[in-house]
VOGU-3710 file (C-alpha; in Angstrom, 3 decimals, decimal comma):
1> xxxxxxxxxx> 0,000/0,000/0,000  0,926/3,851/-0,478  0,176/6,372/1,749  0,539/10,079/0,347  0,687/12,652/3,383  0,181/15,769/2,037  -2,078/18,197/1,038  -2,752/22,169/0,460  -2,374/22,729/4,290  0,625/20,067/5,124
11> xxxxxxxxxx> -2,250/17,845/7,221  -2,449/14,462/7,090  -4,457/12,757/4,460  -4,392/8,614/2,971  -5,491/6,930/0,784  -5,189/3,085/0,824  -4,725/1,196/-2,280  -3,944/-2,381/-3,158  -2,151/-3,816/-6,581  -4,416/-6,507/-7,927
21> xxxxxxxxxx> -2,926/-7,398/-11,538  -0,663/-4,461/-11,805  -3,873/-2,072/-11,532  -4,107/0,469/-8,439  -7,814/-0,276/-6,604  -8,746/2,019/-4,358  -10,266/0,380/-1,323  -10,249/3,063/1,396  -9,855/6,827/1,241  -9,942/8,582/4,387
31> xxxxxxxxxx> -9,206/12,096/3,308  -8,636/13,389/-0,321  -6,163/16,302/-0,447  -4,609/18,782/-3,642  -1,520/16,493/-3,910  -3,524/13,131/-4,166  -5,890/14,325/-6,642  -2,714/15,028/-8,689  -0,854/11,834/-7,855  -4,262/10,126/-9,159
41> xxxxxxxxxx> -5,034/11,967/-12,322  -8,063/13,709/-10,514  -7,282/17,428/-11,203  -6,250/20,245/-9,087  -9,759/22,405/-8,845  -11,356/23,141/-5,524  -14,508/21,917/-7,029  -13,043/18,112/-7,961  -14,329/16,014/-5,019  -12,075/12,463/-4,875
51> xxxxxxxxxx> -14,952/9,956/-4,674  -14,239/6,237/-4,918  -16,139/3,376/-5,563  -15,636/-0,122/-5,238  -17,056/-4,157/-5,103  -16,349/-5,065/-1,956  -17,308/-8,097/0,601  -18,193/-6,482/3,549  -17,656/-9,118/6,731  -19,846/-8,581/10,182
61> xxxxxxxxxx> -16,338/-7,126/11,421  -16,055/-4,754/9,125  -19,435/-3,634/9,422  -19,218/-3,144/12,835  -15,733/-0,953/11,941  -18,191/0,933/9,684  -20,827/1,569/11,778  -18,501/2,667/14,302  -18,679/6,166/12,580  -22,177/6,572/11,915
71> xxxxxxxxxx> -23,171/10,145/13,589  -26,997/11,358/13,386  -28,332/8,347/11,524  -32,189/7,488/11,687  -33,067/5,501/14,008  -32,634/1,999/12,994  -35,272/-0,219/12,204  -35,433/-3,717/14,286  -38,318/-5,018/10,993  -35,774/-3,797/8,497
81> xxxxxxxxxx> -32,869/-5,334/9,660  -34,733/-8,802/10,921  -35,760/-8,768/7,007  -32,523/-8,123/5,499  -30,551/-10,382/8,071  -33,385/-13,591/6,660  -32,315/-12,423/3,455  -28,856/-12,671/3,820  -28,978/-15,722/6,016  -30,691/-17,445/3,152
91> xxxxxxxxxx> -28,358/-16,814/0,933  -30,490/-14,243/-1,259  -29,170/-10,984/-0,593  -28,196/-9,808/-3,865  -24,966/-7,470/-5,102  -27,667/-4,730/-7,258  -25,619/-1,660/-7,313  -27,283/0,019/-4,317  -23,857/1,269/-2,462  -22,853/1,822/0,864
101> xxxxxxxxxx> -22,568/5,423/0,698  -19,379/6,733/3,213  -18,601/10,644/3,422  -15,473/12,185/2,939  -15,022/12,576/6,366  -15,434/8,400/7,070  -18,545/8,626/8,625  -21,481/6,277/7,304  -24,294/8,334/5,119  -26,365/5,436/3,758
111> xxxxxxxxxx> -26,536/1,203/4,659  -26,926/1,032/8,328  -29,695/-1,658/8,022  -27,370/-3,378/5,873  -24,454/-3,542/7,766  -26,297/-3,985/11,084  -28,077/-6,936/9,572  -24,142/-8,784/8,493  -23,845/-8,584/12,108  -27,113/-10,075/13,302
121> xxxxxxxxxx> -26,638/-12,896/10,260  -23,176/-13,777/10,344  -22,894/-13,830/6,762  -20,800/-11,381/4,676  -22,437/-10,034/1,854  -21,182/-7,884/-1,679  -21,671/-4,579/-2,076  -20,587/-1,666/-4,212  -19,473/1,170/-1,773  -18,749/4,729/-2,851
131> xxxxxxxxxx> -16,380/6,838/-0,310  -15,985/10,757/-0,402  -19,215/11,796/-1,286  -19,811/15,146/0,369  -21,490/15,262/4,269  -24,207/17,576/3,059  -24,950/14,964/0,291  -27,102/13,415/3,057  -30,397/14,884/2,577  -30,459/13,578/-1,106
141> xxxxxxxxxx> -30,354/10,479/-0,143  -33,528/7,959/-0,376  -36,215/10,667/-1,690  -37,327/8,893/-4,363  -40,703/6,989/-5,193  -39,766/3,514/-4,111  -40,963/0,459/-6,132  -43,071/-2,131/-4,628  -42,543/-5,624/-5,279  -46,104/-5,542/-6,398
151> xxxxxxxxxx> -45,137/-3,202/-8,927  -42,082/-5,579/-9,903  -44,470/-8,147/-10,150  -46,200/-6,693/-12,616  -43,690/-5,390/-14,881  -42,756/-9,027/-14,991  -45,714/-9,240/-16,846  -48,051/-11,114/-13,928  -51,214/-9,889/-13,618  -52,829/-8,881/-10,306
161> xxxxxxxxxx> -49,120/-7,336/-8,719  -50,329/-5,400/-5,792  -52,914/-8,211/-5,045  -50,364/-11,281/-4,881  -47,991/-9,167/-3,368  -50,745/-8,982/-0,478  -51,344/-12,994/-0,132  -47,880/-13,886/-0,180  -47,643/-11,072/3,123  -50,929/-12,852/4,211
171> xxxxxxxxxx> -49,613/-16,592/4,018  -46,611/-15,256/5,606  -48,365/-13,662/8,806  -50,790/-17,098/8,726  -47,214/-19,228/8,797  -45,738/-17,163/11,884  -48,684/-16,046/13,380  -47,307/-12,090/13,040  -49,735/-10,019/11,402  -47,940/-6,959/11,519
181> xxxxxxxxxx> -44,964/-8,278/9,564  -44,731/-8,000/5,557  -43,127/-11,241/3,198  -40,073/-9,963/2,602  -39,908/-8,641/-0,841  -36,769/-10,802/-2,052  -38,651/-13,707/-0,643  -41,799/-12,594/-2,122  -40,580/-12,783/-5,488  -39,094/-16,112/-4,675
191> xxxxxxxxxx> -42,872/-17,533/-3,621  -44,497/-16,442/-6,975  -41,919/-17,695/-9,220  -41,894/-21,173/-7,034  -46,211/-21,049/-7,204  -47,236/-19,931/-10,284  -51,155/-20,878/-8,924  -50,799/-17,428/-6,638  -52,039/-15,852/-10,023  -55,143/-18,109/-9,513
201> xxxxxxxxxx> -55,701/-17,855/-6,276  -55,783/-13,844/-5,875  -58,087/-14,733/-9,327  -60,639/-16,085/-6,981  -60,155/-14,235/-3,859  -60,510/-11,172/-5,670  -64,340/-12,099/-6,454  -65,020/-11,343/-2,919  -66,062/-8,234/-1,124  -66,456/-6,299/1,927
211> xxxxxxxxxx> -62,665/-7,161/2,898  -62,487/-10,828/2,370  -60,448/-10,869/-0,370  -57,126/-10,683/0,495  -58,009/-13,863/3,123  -60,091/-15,514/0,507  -56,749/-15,675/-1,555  -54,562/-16,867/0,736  -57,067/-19,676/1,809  -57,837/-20,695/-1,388
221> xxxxxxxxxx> -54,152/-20,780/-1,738  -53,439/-22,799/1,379  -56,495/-25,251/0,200  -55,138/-25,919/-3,036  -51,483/-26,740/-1,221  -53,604/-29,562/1,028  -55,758/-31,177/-1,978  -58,961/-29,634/-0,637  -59,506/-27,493/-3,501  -63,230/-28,155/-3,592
231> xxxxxxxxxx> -63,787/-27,234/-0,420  -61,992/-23,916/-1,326  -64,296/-23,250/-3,950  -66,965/-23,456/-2,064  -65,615/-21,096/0,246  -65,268/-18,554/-2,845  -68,710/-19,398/-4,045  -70,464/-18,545/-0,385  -68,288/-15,096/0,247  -69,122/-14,211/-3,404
241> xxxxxxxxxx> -72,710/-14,656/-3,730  -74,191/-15,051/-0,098  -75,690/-18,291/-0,566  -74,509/-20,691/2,452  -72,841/-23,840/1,773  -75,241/-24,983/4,360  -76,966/-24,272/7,348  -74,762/-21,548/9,539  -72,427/-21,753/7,123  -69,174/-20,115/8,826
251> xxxxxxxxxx> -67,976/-17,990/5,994  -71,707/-16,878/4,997  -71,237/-15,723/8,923  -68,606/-14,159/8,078  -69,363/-12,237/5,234  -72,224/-10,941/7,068  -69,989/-9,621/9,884  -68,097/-8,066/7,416  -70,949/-6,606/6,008  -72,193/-5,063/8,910
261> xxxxxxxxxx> -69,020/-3,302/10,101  -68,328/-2,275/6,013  -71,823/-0,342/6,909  -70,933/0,868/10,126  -68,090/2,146/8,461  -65,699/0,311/11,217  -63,586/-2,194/9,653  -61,801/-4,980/11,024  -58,734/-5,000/12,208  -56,011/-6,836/9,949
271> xxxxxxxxxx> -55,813/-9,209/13,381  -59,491/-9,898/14,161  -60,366/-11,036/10,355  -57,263/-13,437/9,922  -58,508/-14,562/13,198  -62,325/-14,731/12,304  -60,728/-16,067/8,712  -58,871/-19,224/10,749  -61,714/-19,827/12,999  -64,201/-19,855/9,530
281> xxxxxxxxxx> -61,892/-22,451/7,706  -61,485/-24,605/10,670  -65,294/-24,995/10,892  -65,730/-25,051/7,289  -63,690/-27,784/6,227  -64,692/-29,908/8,622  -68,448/-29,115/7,565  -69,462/-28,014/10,929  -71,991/-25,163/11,534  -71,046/-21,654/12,998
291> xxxxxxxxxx> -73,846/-19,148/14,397  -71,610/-16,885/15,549  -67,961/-16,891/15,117  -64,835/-16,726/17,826  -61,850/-15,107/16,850  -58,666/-17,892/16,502  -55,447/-16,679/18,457  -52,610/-16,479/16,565  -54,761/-16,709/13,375  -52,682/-20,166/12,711
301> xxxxxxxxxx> -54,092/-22,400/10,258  -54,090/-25,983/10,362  -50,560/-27,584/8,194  -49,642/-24,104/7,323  -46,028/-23,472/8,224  -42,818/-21,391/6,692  -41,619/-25,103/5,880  -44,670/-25,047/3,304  -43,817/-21,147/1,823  -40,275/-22,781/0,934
311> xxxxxxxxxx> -37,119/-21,584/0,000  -36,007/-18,852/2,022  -38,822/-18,888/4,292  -37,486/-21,680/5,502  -34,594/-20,606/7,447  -36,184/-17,343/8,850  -37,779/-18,996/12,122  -34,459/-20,363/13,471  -32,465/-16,820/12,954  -31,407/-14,618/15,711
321> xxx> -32,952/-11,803/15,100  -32,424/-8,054/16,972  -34,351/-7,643/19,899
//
């Protein structure tokens, strides 16, 4: 390595480089000066910045050397980094140009979900990661429209994006019994390409009204998975067109309920219909009659596990994820 240690005012500045097949790459620049713009064939105007960029696999130890300089961040998201720590524990965290963006002063501007999630995980990952972009650069950062998987869905062509996107997240929070948590999107993606009968399922679930439909899907979906398709169309055929299955049918009980509260103009609660959903099917599939019905804790549903979402999924109930 060469260390140049000079610059307009005589102060200390480096810049670390390695020789990989006689070329110069730059792998750390902690200060970029008059004389080592010169010495690289940057030019001498106050206005040229030295800014750096490079593939690099960043280890949990140096992520944790990176984070050590991380001044007035955002506070950092436990959901964020649980996902992205699945993700790279599964071995699908992908290298897609998004850097790890470091200021010319060292200190971290942009990937501290990333980095904190290498250390949760254990796994190194690759990353581009640009160094000497200006402090003030900050406020640019991460202001623009982001892109849904359900919209990457459907530029893939699949119809029904947003909606599949939504009963993948709802056969996730079925399989861990979190309803607040979202499929990951990486994983997401994974799931429909895997189950190409998603398409068909939303299809169907998106026949019913008043709410149900997201539930409807996922059910269908699950239904489908266990041989018991019939039964699952005549779950779509009773939220659809009211007529009961048979007497106290318990999704004609619950399409009512949902009725009523659509009127009232007080929905459910994400929680109380995938409970009222899991207490319907239960009933329903064994054919036995519901007057009224009793929310399920945990909305869990009978053989319905991350072991049956599949590839990454998989692995994401035995990580250690932040507190």
């Amino acid at each position: 390595a060469w260390a140049f240690h000079f610059n307009r005012q005589h102060t200390p500045a480096k810049i670390i480089v390695q020789a990989k097949n006689n070329t110069c790459v730059i792998v750390q620049a902690v200060q970029h000066s008059y004389y080592t713009r010169l010495a690289l064939g940057l030019g001498d105007g106050d206005n040229q910045m030295a800014i750096f960029s490079n593939i690099e696999t960043v280890t949990p130890e140096t992520a944790s050397i990176i984070l050590a300089n991380n001044p007035n961040n955002r506070t950092v998201s436990k959901t964020k980094t649980n996902e992205y720590a699945s993700l790279m524990a599964a071995g699908m965290w992908a290298l897609n140009g998004q850097a790890l963006i470091i200021d010319e002063d060292g200190a971290l501007i942009d990937g501290q979900h990333r980095l904190h999630a290498c250390m949760i995980s254990g796994v190194p990952f690759q990353s581009l990661v640009v160094r000497g972009i200006p402090s003030t650069a900050k406020i640019t950062i991460d202001r623009g429209r982001v892109r849904t998987i359900g919209d990457d869905i459907s530029m893939a062509g699949i119809p029904y994006g947003n909606a599949i996107a939504a009963c993948v997240s709802r056969l996730f929070q079925i399989a861990t019994g979190n309803v607040g948590v979202n499929s990951p999107p990486a994983m997401t993606w994974d799931f429909v390409q895997r189950n190409p009968f998603i398409a068909t399922a939303v299809k169907e679930g998106m026949k019913c009204k008043y709410g149900c439909g997201p539930g409807a899907s996922a059910l269908y979906f699950i239904a489908e998975r266990r041989s018991l398709r019939h039964i699952g169309d005549k779950m779509i055929t009773t939220l659809f067109t009211g007529e009961p299955a048979y007497h106290n049918d318990p999704f004609f009980v619950l399409r009512e309920r949902s009725i009523a509260v659509a009127q009232k103009r007080q929905p459910l609660t994400r929680g109380m219909r995938m409970e009222l959903e899991a207490s319907a099917w239960d009933a329903f599939r064994n054919g036995e009659p519901r007057k009224n019905l009793k929310p399920k804790a945990f909305a869990h549903i009978e053989g319905w596990s991350l072991a049956d979402m599949g590839g990454g999924f998989v692995n994401r109930g035995s990580l250690k994820v932040a507190a």
